[in-house]
N, CA, C and O atoms as a GROMACS GRO file, in nm:
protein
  368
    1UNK      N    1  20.042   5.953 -13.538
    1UNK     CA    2  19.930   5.901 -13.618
    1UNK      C    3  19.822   5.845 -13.527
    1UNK      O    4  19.704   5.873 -13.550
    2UNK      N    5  19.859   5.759 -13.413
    2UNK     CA    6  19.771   5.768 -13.328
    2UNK      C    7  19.682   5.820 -13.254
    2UNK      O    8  19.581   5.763 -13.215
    3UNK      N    9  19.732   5.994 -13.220
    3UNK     CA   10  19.656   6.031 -13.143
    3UNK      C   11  19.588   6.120 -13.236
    3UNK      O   12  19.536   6.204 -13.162
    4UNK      N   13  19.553   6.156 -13.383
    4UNK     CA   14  19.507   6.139 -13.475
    4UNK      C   15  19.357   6.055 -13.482
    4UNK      O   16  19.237   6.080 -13.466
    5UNK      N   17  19.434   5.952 -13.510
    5UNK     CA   18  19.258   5.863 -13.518
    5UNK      C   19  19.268   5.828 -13.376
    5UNK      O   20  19.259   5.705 -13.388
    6UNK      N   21  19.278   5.845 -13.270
    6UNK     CA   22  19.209   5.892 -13.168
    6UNK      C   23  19.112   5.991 -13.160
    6UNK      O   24  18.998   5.960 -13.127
    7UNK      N   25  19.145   6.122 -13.189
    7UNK     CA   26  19.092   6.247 -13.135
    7UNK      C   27  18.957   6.221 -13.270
    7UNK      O   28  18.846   6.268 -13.247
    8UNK      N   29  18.983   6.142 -13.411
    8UNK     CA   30  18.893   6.160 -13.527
    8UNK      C   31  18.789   6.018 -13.433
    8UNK      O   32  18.674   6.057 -13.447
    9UNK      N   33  18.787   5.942 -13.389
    9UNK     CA   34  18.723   5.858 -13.372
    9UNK      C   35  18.653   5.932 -13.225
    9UNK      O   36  18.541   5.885 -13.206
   10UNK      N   37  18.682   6.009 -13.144
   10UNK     CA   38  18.580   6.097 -13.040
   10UNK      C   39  18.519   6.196 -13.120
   10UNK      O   40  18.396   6.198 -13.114
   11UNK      N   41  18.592   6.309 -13.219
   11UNK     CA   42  18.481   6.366 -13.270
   11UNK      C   43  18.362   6.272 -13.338
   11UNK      O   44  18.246   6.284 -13.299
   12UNK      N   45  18.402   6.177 -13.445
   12UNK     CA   46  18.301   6.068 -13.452
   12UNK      C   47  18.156   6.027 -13.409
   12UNK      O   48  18.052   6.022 -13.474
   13UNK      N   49  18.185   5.996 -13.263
   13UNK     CA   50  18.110   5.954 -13.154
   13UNK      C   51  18.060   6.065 -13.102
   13UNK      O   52  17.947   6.031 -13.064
   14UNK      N   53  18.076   6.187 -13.075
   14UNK     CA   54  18.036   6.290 -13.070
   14UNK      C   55  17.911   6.316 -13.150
   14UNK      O   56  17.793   6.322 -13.115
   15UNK      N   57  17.960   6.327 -13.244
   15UNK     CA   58  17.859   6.409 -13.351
   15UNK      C   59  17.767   6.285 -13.425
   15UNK      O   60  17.699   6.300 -13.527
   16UNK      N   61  17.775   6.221 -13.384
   16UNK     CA   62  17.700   6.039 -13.394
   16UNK      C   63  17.569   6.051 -13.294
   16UNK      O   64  17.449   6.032 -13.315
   17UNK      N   65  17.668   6.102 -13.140
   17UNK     CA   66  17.552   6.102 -13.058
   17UNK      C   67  17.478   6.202 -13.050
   17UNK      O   68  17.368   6.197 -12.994
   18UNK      N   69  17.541   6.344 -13.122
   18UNK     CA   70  17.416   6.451 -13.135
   18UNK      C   71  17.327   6.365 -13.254
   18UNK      O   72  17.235   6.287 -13.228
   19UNK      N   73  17.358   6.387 -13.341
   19UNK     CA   74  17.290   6.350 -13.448
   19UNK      C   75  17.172   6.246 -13.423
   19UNK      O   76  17.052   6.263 -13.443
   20UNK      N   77  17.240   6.130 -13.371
   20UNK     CA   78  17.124   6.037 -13.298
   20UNK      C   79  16.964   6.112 -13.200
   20UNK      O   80  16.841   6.097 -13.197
   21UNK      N   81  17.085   6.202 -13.126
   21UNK     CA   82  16.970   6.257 -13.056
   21UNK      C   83  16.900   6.385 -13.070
   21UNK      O   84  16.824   6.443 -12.992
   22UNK      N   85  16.934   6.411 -13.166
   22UNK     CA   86  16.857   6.526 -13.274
   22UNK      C   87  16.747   6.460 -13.351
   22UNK      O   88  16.649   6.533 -13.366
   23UNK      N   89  16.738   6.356 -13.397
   23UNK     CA   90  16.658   6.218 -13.457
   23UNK      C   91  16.585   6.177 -13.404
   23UNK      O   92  16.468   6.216 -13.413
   24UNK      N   93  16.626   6.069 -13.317
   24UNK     CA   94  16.530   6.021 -13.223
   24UNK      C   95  16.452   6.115 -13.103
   24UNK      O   96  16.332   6.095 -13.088
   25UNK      N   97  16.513   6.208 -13.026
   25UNK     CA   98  16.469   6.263 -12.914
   25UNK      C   99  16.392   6.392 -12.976
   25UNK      O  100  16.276   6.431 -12.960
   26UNK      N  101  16.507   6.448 -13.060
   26UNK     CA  102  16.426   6.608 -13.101
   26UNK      C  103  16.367   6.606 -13.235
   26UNK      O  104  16.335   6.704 -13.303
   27UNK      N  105  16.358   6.504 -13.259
   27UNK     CA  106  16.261   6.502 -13.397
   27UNK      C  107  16.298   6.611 -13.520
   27UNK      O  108  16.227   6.669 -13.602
   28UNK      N  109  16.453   6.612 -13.493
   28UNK     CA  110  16.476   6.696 -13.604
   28UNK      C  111  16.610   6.636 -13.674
   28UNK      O  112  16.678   6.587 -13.584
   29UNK      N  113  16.672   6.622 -13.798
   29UNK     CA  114  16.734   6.582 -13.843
   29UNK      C  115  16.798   6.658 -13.878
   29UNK      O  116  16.758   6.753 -13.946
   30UNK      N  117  16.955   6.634 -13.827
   30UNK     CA  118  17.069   6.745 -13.882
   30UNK      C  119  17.172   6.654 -13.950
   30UNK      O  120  17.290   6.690 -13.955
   31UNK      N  121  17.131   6.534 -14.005
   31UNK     CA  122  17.252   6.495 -14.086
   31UNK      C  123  17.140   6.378 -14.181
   31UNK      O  124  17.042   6.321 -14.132
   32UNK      N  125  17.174   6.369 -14.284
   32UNK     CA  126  17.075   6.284 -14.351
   32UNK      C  127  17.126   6.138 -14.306
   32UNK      O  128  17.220   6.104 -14.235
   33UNK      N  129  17.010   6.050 -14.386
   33UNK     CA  130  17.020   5.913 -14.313
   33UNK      C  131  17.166   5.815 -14.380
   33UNK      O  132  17.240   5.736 -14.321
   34UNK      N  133  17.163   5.860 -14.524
   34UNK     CA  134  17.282   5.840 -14.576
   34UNK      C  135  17.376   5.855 -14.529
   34UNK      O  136  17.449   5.756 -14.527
   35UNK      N  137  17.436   6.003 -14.453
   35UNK     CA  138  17.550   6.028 -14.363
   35UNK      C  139  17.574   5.955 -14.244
   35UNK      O  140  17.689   5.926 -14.209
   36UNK      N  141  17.454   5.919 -14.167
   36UNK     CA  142  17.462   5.898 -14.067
   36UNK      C  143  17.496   5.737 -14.109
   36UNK      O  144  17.606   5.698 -14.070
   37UNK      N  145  17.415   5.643 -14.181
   37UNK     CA  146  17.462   5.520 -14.160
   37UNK      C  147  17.602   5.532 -14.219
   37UNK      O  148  17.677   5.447 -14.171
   38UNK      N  149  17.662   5.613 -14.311
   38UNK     CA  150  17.807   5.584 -14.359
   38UNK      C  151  17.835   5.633 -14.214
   38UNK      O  152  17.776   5.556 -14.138
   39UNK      N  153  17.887   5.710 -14.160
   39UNK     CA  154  17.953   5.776 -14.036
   39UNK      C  155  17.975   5.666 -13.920
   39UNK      O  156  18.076   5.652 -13.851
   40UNK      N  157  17.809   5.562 -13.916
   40UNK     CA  158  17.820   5.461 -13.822
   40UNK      C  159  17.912   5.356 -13.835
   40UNK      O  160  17.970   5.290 -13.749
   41UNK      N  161  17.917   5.352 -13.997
   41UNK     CA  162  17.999   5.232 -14.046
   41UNK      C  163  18.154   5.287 -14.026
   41UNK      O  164  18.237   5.198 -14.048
   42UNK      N  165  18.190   5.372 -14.002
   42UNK     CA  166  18.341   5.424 -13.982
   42UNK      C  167  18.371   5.414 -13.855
   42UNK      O  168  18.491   5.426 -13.829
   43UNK      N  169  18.268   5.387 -13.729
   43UNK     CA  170  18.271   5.370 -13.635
   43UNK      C  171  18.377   5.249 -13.584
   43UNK      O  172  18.351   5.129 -13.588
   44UNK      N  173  18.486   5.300 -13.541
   44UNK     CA  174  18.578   5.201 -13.505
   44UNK      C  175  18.607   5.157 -13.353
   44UNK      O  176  18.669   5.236 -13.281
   45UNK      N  177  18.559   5.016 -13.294
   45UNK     CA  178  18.501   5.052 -13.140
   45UNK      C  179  18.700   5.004 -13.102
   45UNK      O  180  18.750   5.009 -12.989
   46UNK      N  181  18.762   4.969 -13.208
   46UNK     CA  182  18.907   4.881 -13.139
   46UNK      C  183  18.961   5.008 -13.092
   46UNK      O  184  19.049   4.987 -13.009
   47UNK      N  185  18.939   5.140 -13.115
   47UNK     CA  186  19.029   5.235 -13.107
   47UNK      C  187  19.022   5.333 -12.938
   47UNK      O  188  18.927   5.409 -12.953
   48UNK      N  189  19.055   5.345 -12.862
   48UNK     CA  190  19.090   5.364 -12.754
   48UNK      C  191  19.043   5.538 -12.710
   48UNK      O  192  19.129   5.626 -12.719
   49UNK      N  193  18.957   5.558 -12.681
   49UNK     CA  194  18.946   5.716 -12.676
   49UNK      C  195  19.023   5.791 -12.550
   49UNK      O  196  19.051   5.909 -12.530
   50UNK      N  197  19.043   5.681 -12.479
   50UNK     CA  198  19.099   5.760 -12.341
   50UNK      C  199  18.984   5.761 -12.198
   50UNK      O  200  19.016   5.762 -12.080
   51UNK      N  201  18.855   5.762 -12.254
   51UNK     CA  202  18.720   5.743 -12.186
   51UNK      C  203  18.744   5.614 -12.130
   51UNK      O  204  18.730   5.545 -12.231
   52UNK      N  205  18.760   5.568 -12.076
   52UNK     CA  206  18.722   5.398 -12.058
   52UNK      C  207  18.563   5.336 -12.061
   52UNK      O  208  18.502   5.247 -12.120
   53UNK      N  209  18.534   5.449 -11.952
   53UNK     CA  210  18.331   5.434 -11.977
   53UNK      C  211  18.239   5.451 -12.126
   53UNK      O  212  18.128   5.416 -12.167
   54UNK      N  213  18.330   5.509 -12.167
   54UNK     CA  214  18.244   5.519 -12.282
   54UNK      C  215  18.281   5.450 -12.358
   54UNK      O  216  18.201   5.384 -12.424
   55UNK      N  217  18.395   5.440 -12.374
   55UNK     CA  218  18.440   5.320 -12.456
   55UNK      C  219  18.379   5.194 -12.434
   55UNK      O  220  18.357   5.125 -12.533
   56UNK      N  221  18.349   5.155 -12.329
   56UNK     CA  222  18.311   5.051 -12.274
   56UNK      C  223  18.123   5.021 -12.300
   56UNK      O  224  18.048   4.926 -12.321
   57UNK      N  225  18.115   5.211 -12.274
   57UNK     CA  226  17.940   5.153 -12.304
   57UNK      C  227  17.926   5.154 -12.470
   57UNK      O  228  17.855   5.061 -12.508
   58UNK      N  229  17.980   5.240 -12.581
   58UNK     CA  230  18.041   5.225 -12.729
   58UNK      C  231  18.016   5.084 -12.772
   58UNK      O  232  17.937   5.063 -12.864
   59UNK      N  233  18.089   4.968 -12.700
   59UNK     CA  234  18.073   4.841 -12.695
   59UNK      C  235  17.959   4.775 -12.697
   59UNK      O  236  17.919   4.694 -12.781
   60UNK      N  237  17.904   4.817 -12.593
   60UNK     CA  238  17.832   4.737 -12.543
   60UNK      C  239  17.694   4.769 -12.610
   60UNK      O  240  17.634   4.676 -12.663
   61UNK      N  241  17.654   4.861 -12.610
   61UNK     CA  242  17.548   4.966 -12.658
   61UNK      C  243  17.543   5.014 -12.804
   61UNK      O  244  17.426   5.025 -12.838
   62UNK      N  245  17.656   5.055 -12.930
   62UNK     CA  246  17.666   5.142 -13.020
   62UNK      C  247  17.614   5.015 -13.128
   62UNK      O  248  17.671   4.906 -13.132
   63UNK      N  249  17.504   5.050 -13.208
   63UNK     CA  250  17.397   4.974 -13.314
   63UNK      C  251  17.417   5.069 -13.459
   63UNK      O  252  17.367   5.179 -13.481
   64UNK      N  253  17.495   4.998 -13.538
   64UNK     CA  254  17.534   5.113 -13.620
   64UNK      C  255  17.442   5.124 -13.766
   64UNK      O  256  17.458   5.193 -13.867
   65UNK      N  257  17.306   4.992 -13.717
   65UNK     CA  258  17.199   4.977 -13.803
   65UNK      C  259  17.107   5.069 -13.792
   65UNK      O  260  17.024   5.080 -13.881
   66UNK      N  261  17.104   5.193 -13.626
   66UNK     CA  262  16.979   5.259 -13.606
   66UNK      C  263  17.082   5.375 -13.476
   66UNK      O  264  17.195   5.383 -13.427
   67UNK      N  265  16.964   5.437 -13.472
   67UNK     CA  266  17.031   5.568 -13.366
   67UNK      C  267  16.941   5.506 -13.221
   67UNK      O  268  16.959   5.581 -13.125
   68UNK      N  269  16.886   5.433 -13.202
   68UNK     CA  270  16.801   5.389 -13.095
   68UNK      C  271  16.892   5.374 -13.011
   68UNK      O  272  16.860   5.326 -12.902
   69UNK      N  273  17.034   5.410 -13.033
   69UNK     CA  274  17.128   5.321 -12.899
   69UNK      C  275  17.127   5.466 -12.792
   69UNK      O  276  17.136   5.467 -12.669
   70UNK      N  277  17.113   5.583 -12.884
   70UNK     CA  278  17.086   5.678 -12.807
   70UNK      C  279  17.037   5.720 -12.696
   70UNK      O  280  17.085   5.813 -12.631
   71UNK      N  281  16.887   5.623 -12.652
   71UNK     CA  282  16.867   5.651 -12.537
   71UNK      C  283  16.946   5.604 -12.372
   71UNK      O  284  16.956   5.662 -12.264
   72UNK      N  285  16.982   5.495 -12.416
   72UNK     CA  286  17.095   5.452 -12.344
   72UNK      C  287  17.218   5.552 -12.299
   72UNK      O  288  17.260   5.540 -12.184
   73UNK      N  289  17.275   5.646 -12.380
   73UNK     CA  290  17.313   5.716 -12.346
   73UNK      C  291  17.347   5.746 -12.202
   73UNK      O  292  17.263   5.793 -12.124
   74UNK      N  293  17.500   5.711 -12.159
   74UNK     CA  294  17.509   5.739 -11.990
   74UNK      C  295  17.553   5.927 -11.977
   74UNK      O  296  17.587   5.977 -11.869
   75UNK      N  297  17.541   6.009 -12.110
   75UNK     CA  298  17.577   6.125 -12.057
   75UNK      C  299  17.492   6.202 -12.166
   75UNK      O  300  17.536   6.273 -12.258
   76UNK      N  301  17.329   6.163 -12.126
   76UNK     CA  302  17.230   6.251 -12.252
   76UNK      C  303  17.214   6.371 -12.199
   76UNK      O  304  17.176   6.457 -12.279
   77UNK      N  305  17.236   6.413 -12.063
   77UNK     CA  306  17.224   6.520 -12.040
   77UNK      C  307  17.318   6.654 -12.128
   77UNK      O  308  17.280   6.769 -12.148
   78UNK      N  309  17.441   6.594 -12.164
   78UNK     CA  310  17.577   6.650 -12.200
   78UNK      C  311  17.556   6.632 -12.323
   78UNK      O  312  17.643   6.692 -12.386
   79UNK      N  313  17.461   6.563 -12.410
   79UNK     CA  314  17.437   6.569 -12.562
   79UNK      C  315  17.333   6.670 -12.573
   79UNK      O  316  17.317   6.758 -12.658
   80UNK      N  317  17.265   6.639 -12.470
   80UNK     CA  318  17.113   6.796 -12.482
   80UNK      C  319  17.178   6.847 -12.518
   80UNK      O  320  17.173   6.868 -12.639
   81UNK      N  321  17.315   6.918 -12.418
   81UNK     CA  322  17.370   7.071 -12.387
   81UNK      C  323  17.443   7.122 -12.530
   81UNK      O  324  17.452   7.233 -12.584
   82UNK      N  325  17.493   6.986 -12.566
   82UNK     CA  326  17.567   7.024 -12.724
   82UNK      C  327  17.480   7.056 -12.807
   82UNK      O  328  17.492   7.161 -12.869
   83UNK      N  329  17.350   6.954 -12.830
   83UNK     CA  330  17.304   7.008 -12.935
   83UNK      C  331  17.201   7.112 -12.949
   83UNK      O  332  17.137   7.137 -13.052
   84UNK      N  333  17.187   7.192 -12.792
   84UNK     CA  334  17.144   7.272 -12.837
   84UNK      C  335  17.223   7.440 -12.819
   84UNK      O  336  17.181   7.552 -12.850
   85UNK      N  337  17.338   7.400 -12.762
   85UNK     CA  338  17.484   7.528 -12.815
   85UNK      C  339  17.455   7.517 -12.963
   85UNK      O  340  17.416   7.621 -13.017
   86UNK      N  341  17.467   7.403 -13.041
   86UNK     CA  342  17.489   7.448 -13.176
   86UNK      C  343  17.312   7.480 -13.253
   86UNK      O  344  17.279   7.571 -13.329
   87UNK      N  345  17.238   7.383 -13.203
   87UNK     CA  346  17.122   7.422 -13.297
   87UNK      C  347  17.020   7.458 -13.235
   87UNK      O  348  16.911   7.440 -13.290
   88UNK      N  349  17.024   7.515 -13.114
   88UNK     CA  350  16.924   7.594 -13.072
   88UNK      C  351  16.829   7.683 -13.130
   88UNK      O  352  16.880   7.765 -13.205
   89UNK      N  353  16.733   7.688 -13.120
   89UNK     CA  354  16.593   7.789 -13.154
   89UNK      C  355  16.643   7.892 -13.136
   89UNK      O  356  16.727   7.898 -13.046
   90UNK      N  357  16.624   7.961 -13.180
   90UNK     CA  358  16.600   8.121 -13.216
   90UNK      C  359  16.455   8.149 -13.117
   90UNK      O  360  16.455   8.225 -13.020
   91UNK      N  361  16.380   8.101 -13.147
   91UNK     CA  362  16.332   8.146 -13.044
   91UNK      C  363  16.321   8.119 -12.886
   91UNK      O  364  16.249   8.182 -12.808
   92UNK      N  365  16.402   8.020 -12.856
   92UNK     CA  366  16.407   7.969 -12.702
   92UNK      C  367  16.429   8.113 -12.636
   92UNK      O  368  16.440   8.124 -12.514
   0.00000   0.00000   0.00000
């Protein structure tokens, strides 16, 4: 059961931090604002991902009133890359 809401609390944070940075950075919205503040509120920081750094910046950093924590981001390069595998332009 643990490693369960483990692995559900990294996809979470995952798709928290695309979403954030689909919003704030790319000015495009792939999850409405409704989803996103419920999703933030499920955000559970007691739960242990295995990351320590991120867990740690999660803490320190994760604002589950706004996506602004996004720029902070210690691995935005690695959220670019996700979100644009999945929602890339057609025409890039």
């Amino acid at each position: 059961m643990k490693r369960g809401k483990k692995s559900e609390e990294i996809r979470r944070r995952i798709k928290l931090s695309i979403a954030a940075y689909a919003y704030e950075i790319q000015d495009s919205s792939i999850m409405s604002d409704e989803n996103f503040d419920k999703e933030c509120r499920k955000v559970d920081l007691s739960v242990s991902t295995g990351n320590r750094k991120m867990d740690k910046w999660f803490k320190d950093h994760f604002d589950p009133s706004t996506g602004q924590w996004i720029y902070k981001h210690p691995n935005l390069k690695r959220i670019d890359e996700l979100y644009r595998s999945v929602f890339r332009n057609d025409e890039e």
